[in-house]
C-alpha positions as CSV (number, residue, x, y, z in Angstrom):
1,X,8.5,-4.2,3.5
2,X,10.7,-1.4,5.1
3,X,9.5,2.1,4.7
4,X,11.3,3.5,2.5
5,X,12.8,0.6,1.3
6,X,15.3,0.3,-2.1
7,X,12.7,-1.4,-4.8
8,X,14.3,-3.7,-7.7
9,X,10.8,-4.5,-9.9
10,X,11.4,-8.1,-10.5
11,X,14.1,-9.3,-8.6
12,X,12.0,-10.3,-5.5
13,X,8.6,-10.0,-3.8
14,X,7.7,-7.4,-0.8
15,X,5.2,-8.1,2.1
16,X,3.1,-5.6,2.7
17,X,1.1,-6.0,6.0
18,X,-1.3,-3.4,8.0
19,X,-4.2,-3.7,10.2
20,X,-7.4,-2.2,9.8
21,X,-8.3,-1.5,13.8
22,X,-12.4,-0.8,13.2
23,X,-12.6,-3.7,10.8
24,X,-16.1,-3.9,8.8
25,X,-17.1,-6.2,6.4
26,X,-17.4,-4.6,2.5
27,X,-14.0,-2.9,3.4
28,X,-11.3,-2.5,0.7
29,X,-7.2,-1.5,0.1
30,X,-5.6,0.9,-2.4
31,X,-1.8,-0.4,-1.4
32,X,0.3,3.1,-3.0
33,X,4.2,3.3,-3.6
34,X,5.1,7.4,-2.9
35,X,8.5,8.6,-3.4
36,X,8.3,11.5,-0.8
37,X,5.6,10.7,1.4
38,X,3.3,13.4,-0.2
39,X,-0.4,12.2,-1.1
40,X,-0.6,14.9,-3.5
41,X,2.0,14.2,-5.5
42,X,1.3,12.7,-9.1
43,X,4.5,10.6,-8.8
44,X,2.9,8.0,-6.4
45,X,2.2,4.9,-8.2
46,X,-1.0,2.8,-7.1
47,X,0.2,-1.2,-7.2
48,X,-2.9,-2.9,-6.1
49,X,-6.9,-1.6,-5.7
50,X,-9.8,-3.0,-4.0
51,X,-8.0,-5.2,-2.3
52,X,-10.0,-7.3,0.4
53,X,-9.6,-6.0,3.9
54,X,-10.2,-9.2,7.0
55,X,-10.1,-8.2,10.5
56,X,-6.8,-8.7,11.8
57,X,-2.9,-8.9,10.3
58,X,-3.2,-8.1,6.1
59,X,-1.1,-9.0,3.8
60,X,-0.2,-8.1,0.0
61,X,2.6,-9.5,-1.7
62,X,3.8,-7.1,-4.4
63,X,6.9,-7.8,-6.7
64,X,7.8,-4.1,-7.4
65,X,6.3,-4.1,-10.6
66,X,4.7,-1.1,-12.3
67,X,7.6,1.3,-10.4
68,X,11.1,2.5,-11.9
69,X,14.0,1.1,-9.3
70,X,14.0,3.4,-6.2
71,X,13.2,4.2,-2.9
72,X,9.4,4.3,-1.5
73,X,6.5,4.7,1.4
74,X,3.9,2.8,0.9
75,X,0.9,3.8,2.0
76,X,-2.8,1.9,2.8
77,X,-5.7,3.5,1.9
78,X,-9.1,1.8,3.1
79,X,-12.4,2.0,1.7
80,X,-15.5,1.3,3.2
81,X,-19.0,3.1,1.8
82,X,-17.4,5.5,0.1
83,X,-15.1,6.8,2.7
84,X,-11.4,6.5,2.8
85,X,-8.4,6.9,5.3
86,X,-5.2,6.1,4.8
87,X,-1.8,5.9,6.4
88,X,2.0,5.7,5.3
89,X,4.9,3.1,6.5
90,X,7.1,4.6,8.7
C-alpha cells in the first residue's frame, strides 16, 4: 500500500509491508490507518494489533475494513517488553 493511498473498504485487499531493523523475538505490530499523519489524533483507526513481528520483510494484508472510504498513512507501531516505536508510510 501507497501512503496515502485512496481506501474503498471491501473492494480489494492492501499489502502492508515494513521491516523491523533490531528484530527480537516476543516482538509485536499495531498496523494504524491516520488521516493526517498526526499520532494524536482520535481520528486514526487501529486495523490490526499484536500482530507477529519475524526478522526480515512483513507483511499484513488488510481489506480496508473498519475505515470510511478515504485517503490514509499507515503507520507500524512495534512492541517489544513494553516499549513501542513507530513509524508512518511515506
Amino acid at each position: 500500500m501507497l501512503r496515502n493511498e485512496f481506501v474503498v473498504p471491501g473492494r480489494r485487499a492492501y499489502d502492508v509491508s515494513f521491516i523491523d531493523d533490531a528484530w527480537a523475538p516476543g516482538t509485536t505490530a499495531d498496523i494504524v490507518a491516520d488521516p493526517n499523519i498526526n499520532p494524536n489524533d482520535p481520528a486514526q483507526v487501529v486495523v490490526a494489533r499484536g500482530v507477529p513481528v519475524r526478522a526480515g520483510v512483513n507483511r499484513f494484508r488488510w481489506d480496508g475494513s473498519g475505515l470510511a472510504p478515504g485517503a490514509y498513512h499507515l503507520r507500524v507501531v512495534l512492541w517489544r517488553d513494553g516499549v513501542a516505536a513507530g513509524s508512518y508510510s511515506f
